[in-house]
C-alpha positions in Angstrom: -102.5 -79.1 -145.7 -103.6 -77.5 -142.0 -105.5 -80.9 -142.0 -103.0 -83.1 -142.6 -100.9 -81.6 -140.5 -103.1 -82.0 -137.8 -102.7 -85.5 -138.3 -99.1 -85.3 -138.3 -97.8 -85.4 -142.0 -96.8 -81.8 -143.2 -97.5 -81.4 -147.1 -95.8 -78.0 -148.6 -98.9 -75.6 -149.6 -97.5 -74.8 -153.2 -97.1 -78.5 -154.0 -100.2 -79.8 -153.2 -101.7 -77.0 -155.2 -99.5 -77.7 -158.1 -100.3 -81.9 -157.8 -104.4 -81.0 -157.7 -105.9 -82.5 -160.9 -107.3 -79.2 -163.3 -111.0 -79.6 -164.7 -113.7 -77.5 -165.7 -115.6 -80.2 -163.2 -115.0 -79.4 -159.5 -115.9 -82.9 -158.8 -112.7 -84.0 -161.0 -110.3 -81.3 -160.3 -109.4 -77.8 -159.7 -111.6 -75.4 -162.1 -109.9 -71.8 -163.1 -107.0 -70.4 -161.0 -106.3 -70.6 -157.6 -105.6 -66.8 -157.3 -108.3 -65.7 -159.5 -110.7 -63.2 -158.5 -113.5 -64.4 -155.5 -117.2 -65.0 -156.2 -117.2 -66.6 -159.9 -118.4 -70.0 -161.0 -117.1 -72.5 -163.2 -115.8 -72.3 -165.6 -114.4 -69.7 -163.9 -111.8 -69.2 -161.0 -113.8 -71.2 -159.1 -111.9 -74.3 -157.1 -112.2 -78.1 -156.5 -114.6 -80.4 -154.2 -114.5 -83.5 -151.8 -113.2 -86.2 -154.6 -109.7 -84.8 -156.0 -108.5 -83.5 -152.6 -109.3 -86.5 -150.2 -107.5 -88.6 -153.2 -104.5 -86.9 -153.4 -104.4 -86.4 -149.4 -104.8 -90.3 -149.5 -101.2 -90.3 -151.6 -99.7 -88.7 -148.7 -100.5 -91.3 -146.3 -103.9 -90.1 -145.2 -106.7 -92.3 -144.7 -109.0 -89.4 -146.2 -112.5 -90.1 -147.2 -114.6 -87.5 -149.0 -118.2 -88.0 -147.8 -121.4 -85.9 -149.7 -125.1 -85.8 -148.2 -123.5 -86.0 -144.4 -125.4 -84.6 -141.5 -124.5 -82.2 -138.4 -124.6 -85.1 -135.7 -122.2 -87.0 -138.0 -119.6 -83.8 -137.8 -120.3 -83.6 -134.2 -119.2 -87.2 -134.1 -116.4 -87.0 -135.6 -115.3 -83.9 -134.0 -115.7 -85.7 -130.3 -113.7 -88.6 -132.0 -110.9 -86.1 -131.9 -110.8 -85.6 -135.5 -111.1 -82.5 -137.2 -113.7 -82.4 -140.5 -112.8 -80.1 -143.7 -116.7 -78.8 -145.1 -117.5 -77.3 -148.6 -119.4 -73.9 -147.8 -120.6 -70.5 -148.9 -118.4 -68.1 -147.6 -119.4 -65.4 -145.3 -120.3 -62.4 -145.2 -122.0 -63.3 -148.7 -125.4 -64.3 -149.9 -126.0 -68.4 -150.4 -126.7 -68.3 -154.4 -126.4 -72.0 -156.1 -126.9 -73.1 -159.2 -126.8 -75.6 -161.6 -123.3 -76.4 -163.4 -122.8 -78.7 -166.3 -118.8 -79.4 -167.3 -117.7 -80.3 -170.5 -117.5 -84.0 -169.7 -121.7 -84.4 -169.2 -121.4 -83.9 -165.5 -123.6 -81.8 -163.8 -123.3 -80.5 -159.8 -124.6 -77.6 -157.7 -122.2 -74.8 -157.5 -122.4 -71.4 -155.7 -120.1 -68.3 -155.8 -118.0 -67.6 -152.9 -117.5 -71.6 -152.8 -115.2 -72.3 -149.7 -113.8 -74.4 -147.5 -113.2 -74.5 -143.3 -111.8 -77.1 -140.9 -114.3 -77.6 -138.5 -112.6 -77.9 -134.9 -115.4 -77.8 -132.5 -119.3 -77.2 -131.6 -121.0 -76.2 -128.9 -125.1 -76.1 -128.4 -125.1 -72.9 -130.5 -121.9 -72.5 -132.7 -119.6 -74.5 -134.7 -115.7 -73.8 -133.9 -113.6 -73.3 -137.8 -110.8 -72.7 -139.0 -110.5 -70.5 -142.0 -106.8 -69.9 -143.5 -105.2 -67.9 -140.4 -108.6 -67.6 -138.5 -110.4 -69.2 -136.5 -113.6 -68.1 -135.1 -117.3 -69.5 -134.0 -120.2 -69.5 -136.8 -123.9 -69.9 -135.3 -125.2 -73.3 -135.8 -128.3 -72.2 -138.1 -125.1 -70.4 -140.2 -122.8 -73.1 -140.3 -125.9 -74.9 -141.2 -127.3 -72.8 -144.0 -123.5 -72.4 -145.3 -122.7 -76.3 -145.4 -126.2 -77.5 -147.1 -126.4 -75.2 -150.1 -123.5 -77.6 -151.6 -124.6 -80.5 -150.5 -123.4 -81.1 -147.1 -119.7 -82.3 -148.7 -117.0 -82.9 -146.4 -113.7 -84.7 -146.0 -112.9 -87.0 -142.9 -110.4 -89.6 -141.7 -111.7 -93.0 -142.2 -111.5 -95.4 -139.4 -110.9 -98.1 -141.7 
């Protein structure tokens, strides 16, 4: 909701929650509880990826694409373009541990605990500018890096078409 607001359309926080698909699949909706305890992995409290959330930002009016296998220059691009860029990490301060995670429907995807998400806002030669919830703070490049890759480089922009 932060990003769309950025882009001028103000979702309320509790009703995008509630409209998020539920799966035991992060790639087809929401896995666990959103206020479950940090750190687990499906089919735990875990939380959703790229797909759900850029479709039901699209139902709002947002041209949101969700992207997978991206790289840092195309963040950077899209960052100078004057749009913000929401990235699937590993939280900080915690250790990058993936695995493999197959759902119930077949589907198998890397997953990590801490799983999270930041707004990126802004770079510079050595960090990347986020926001995270209420914060928003500078995360060395080689972090960001590290942080953004172990799930598979995932992010959500705005599509120019």
């Amino acid at each position: 909701v932060d990003w769309a607001r950025f882009f001028g359309i103000h979702i309320d926080e509790l009703e995008f929650i509630d409209r998020l698909p539920r799966s035991d699949d992060p790639t087809m909706g929401f896995v666990g509880n959103i206020n479950g305890p940090m750190g687990q992995i499906p089919p735990g409290d875990y939380g959703v990826y790229t797909g759900p959330v850029a479709d039901l930002l699209r139902t709002y009016g947002l041209n949101a694409q969700a992207v997978k296998g991206w790289s840092v220059d195309s963040i950077k691009k899209e960052i100078a373009a004057g749009r913000p860029v929401i990235v699937w990490i590993v939280n900080l301060p915690f250790a990058v541990e993936t695995s493999q995670y197959t759902a119930s429907n077949g589907n198998s995807t890397i997953v990590a605990k801490f799983e999270h998400t930041w707004i990126v806002t802004g770079y510079n030669n050595s960090t990347f500018t986020v926001i995270d919830s209420e914060w928003t703070y500078n995360v060395m490049t080689a972090t960001f890096i590290e942080r953004w890759n172990a799930l598979g480089n995932m992010a959500i922009i705005m599509s120019n078409d």
